[in-house]
C-alpha positions in Angstrom: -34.4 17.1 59.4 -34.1 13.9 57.4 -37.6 12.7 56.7 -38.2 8.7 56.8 -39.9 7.0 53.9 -40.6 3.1 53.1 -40.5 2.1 49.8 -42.6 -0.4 47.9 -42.3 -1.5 44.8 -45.0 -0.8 42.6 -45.3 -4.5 41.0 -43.0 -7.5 40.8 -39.7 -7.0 39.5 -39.1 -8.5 35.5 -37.8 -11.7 35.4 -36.4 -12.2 31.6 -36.0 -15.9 30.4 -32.4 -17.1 29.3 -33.2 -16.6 25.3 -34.3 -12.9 26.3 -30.5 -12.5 28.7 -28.6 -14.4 25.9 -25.7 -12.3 24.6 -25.5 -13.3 20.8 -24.8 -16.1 18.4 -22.9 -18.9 19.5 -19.5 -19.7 17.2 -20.8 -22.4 15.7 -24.3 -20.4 14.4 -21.7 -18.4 12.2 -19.9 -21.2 10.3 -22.5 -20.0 7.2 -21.2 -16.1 7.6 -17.6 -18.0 7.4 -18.8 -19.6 4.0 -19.6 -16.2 2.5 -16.4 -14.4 3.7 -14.6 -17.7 2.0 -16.4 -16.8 -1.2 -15.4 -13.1 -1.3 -12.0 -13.5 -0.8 -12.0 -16.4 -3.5 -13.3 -13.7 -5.7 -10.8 -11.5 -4.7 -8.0 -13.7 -5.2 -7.7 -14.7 -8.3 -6.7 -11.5 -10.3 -4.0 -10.5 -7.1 -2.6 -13.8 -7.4 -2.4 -13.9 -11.4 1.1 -11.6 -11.0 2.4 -14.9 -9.9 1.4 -17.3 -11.4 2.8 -16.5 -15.1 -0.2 -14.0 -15.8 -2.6 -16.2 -15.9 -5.3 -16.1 -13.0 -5.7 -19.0 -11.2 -9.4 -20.4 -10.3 -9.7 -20.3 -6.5 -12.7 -22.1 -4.4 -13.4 -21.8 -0.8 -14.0 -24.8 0.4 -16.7 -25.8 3.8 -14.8 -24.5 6.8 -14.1 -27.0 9.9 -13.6 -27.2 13.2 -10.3 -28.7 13.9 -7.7 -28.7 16.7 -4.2 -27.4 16.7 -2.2 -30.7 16.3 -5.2 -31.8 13.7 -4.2 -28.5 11.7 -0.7 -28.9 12.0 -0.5 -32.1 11.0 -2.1 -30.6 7.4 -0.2 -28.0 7.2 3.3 -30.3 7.3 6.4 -29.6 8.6 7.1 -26.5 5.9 4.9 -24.0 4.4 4.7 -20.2 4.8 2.8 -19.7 7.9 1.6 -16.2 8.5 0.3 -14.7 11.9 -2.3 -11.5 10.7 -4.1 -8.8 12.7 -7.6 -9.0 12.0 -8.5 -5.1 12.4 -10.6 -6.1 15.6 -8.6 -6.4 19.1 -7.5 -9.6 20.3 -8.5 -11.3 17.1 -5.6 -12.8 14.9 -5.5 -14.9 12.0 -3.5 -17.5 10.8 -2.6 -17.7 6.8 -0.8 -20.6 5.7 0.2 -21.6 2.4 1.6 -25.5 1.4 5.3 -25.4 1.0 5.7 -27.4 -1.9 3.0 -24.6 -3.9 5.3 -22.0 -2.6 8.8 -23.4 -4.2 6.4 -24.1 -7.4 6.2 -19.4 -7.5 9.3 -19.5 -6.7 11.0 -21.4 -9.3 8.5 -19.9 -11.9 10.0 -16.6 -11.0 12.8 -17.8 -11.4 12.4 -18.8 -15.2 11.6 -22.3 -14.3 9.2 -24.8 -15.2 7.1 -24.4 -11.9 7.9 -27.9 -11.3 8.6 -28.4 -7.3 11.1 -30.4 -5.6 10.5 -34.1 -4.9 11.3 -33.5 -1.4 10.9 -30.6 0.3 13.6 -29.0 2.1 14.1 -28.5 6.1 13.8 -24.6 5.1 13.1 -22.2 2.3 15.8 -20.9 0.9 16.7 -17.4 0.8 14.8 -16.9 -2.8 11.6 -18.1 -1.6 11.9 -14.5 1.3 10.8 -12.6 -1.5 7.8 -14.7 -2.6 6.6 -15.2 1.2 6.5 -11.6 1.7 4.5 -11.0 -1.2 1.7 -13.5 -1.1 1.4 -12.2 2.5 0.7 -8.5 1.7 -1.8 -10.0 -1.2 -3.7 -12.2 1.1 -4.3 -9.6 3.9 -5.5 -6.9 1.5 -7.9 -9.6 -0.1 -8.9 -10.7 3.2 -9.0 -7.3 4.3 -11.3 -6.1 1.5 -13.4 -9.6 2.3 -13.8 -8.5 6.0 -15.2 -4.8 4.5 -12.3 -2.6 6.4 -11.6 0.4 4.2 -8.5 0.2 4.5 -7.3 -2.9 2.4 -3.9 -2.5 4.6 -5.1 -3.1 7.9 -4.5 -6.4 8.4 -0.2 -6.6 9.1 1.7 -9.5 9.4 2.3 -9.9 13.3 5.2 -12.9 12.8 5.8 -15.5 10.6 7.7 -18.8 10.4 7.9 -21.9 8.2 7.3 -24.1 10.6 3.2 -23.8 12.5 5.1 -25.5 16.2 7.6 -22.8 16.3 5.0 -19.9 15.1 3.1 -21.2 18.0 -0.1 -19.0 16.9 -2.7 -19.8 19.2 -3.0 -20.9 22.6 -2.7 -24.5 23.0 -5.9 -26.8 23.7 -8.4 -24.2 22.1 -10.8 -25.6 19.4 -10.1 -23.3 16.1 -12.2 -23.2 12.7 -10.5 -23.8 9.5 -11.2 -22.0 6.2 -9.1 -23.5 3.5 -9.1 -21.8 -0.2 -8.0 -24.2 -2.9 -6.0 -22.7 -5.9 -5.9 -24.2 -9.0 -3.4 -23.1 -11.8 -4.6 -24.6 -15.3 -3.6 -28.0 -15.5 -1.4 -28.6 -12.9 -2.7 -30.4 -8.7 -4.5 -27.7 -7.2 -2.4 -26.3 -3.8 -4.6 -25.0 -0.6 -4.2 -21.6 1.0 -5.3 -22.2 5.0 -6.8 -19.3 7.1 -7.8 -20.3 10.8 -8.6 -18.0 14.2 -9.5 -19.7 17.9 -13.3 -20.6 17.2 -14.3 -18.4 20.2 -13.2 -15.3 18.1 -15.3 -15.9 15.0 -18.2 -13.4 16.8 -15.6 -10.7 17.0 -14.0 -11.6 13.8 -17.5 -11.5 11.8 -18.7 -8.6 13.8 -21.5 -10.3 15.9 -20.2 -9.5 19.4 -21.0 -10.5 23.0 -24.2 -8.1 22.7 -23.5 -5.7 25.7 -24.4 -2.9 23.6 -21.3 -1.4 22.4 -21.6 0.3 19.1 -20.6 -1.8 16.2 -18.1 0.5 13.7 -19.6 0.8 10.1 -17.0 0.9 7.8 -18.0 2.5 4.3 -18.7 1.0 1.2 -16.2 0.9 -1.3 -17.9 2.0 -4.8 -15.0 0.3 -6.6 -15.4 -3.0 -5.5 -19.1 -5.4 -6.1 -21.7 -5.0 -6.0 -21.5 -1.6 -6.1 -18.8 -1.0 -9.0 -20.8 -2.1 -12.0 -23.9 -0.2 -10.5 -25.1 2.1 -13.6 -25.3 5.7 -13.0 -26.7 7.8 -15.7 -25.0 11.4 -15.6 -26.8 13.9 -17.4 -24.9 17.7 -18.2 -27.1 21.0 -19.2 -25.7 22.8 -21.4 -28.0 25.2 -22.2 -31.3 26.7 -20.0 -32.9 29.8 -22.2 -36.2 31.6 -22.2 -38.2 31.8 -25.2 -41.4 33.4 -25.1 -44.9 31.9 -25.9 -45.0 34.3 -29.2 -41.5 32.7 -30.3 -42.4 29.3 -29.7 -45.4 29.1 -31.5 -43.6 31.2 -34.6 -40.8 28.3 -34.7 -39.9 26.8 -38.1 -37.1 24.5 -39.9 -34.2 27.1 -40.5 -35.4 28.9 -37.3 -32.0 29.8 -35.4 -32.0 30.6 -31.3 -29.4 32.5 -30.2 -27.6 30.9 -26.8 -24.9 30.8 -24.3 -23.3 28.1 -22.5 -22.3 28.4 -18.9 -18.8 29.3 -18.1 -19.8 26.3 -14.9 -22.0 23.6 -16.8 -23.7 21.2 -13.9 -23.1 17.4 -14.3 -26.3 15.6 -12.7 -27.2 12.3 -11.1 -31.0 12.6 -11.3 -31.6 16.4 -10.1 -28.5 15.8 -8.0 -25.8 18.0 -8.6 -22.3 16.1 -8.4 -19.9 18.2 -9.6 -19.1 21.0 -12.4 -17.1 22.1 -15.5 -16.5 23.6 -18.6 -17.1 22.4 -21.9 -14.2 21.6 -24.4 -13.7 18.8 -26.9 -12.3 15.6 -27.0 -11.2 13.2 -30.0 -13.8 15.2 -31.6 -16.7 15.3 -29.8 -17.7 17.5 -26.9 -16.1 16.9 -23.8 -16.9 18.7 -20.1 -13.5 19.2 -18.2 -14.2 18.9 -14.5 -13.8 22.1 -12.3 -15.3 21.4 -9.1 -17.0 18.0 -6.9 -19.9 18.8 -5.5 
């Protein structure tokens, strides 16, 4: 026996208006999240480029990102400079790192012992010595970008593919409006060269971690207490040595001279607040007392 029923609806179903249905930011709302990732990594640069540049570290500025087109970006980039293709850490998002070719042969010849002086006119290619140099200011710019971005792990952005020239590298799809973020790097005295990054504008949601809004769990990635502003956060340790019990009688009869007997812990507590971090014994150092780590809380 199936029995019938007619439904009614109870009230009128919810109509939502198109700001309530609207699935997050649009590409161009972000451009001032882009500014502050520009600034991280130009804080992270300078000290990972220093290597190179003769020991001295460079000043690096991020400069306004843009919108820009693909012949547009091309056409700064010029026919040679070390183009990069980079995963991003999020799926289907890639970046492009460029750097100008003529800074490029300028590392290279300095490594070489040479002036840092580069060519009047640039070649058709690198050559063979520059292989070196490309690979390395592609490893530093993905684990400073990658540090920027917050991933934990400072080596997951890889190098995809890379080639001199940006029409054979062929990074992004053609037609596609992209946003520019171009560092400029500025070694003492000498004309300051530009380090490029760019990704398809539609992707900067994804790439900044503001997605479509379905609901899918965004990944935290922890904190990395060696890197601002959390590095030169003070933490005041404290270590107890010593916990007796003296009676009310003794502590009333105490004097100059007076000498209490005591032991210290074979496993002397080191404290953040009342927060036990970790343990150890006690030793000396350079003449002064020193607690030898045994355990991490």
């Amino acid at each position: 026996m199936k029995p019938q029923h007619t439904f009614t609806a109870a009230r009128a179903a919810a109509q939502h208006c198109p700001e309530l249905l609207r699935r997050g930011p649009e590409p161009a709302e972000l451009i001032p999240q882009l500014t502050r990732l520009g600034e991280r990594l130009a804080k992270a640069l300078p000290m990972a480029l220093a290597a190179l540049c003769g020991g001295d570290a460079p000043t690096v500025t991020a400069l306004p990102p843009r919108e820009t087109s693909e012949s547009e970006l091309a056409e700064q980039i010029g026919p040679l400079a070390a183009n990069a293709l980079l995963s991003s850490g999020v799926p289907g998002v890639t970046l492009l790192a460029s750097v100008e070719g003529k800074a490029l042969l300028r590392l290279v010849d300095r490594a070489f012992g040479g002036t840092g002086e580069p060519p009047a006119r640039l070649p058709d290619a690198f050559p063979l010595s520059a292989e070196l140099m490309i690979q390395r200011i592609e490893t530093l710019v993905a684990r400073c970008l990658a540090a920027a971005l917050g991933h934990a792990d400072e080596t997951e952005l890889q190098v995809l593919r890379r080639d001199s020239r940006f029409a054979e590298l062929a990074p992004f799809p053609a037609g596609i409006r992209l946003i520019a973020l171009p560092v400029e790097v500025m070694e003492g005295m000498r004309a300051p060269w530009t380090l490029t990054l760019a990704l398809p504008l539609a992707m900067l949601p994804k790439l900044l971690g503001q997605g479509d809004g379905s609901g899918a769990a965004r990944t935290l990635r922890p904190a990395n207490p060696a890197r601002e502003p959390f590095s030169e956060l003070p933490l005041p340790l404290s270590a107890r040595l010593v916990d007796i019990a003296v009676s009310l009688h003794a502590v009333s009869a105490l004097e100059v001279g007076a000498v209490l007997p005591v032991a210290v812990a074979r496993a002397v507590p080191l404290r953040i607040g009342e927060r036990i971090v970790a343990h150890g014994t006690v030793g000396a150092q350079d003449d002064r007392i020193a607690l030898k780590l045994t355990q991490i809380a």
